[in-house]
N, C-alpha and C positions, 0 to 999 in steps of 0.2 A: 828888569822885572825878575823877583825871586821864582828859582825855582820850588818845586815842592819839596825836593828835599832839602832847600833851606830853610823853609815855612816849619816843615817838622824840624829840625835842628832848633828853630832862636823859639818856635813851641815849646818845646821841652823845658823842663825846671829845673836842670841840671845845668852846672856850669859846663860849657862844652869850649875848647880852645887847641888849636896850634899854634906851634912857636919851632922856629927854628934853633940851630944846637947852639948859637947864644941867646937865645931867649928874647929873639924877636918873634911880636906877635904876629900872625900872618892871618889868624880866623878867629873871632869870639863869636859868640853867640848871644843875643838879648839878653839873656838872664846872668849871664857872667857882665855884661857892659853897664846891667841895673844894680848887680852887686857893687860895682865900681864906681859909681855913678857919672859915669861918662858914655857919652855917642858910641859903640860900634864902631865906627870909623875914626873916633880920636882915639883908639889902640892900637888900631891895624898897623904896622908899623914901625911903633913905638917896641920901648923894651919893657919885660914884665918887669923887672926890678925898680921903675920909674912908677907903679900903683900900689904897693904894698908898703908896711915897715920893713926894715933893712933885715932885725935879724931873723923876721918870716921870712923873707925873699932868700937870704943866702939857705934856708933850710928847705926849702922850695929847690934853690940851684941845686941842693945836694942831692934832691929826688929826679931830678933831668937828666944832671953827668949820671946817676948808679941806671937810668937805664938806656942813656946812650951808651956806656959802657958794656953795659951787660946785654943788648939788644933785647930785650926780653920786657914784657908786660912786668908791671909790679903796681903796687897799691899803696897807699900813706894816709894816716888821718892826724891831722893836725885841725889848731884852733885860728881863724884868721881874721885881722884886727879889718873888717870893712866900712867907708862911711855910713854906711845904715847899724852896724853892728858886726860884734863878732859872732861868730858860725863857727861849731867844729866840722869841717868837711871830712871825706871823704874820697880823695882823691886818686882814679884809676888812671894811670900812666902808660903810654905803649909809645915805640919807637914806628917815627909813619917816613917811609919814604916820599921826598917831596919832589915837584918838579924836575929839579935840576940833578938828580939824584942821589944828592946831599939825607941826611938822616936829621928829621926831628921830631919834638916830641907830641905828642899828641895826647888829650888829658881828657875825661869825663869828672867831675867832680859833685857829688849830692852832697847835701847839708845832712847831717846825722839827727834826728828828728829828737825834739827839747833843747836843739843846745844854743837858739838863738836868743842874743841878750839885747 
């Protein structure tokens, strides 16, 4: 059974996600699994570079390493090619300690309002 704070989480219209520092997914959120158009749980998992085109995903990778590198919040907006369409997002990035005490990343991402085709 969800809790409430994941009721508010896959609520939200933002894409919300964790991934570990190779960029396996560990948490999406409803709205990130409808942009994709797959289950929630056929992510989980899985690696991000296995949902996207290749050369979004390594420009994507390159927003991950600069802040597991840099441990530090940072922001990116790019344009990304999704089965429903492409969206310029919005993407706020922070580095989230995980279980094991491993570093990974952790993302909010909003669609930038007009830019859906």
């Amino acid at each position: 059974m969800a809790s409430n704070l994941e009721r508010l989480i896959d609520a939200a219209p933002a894409h919300i996600y964790l991934k570990d520092a190779e960029g396996r997914v560990l948490f999406v959120n409803q709205a990130t699994a409808t942009a994709l158009a797959q289950a929630k749980e056929e992510l989980i998992g899985g690696l991000d570079r296995d949902h996207l085109p290749p050369e979004q995903m390594a420009t994507i990778r390159d927003h991950d390493l600069a802040v597991l590198q840099s441990g530090t919040p940072q922001s990116f907006q790019m344009k990304l090619d999704f089965p429903g369409g492409s969206k310029t997002m919005v993407d706020h990035k922070f580095p989230v300690t995980l279980e094991d005490g491993s570093t990974g990343v952790g993302g909010i991402a909003v669609v930038v309002e007009g830019s859906s085709t």
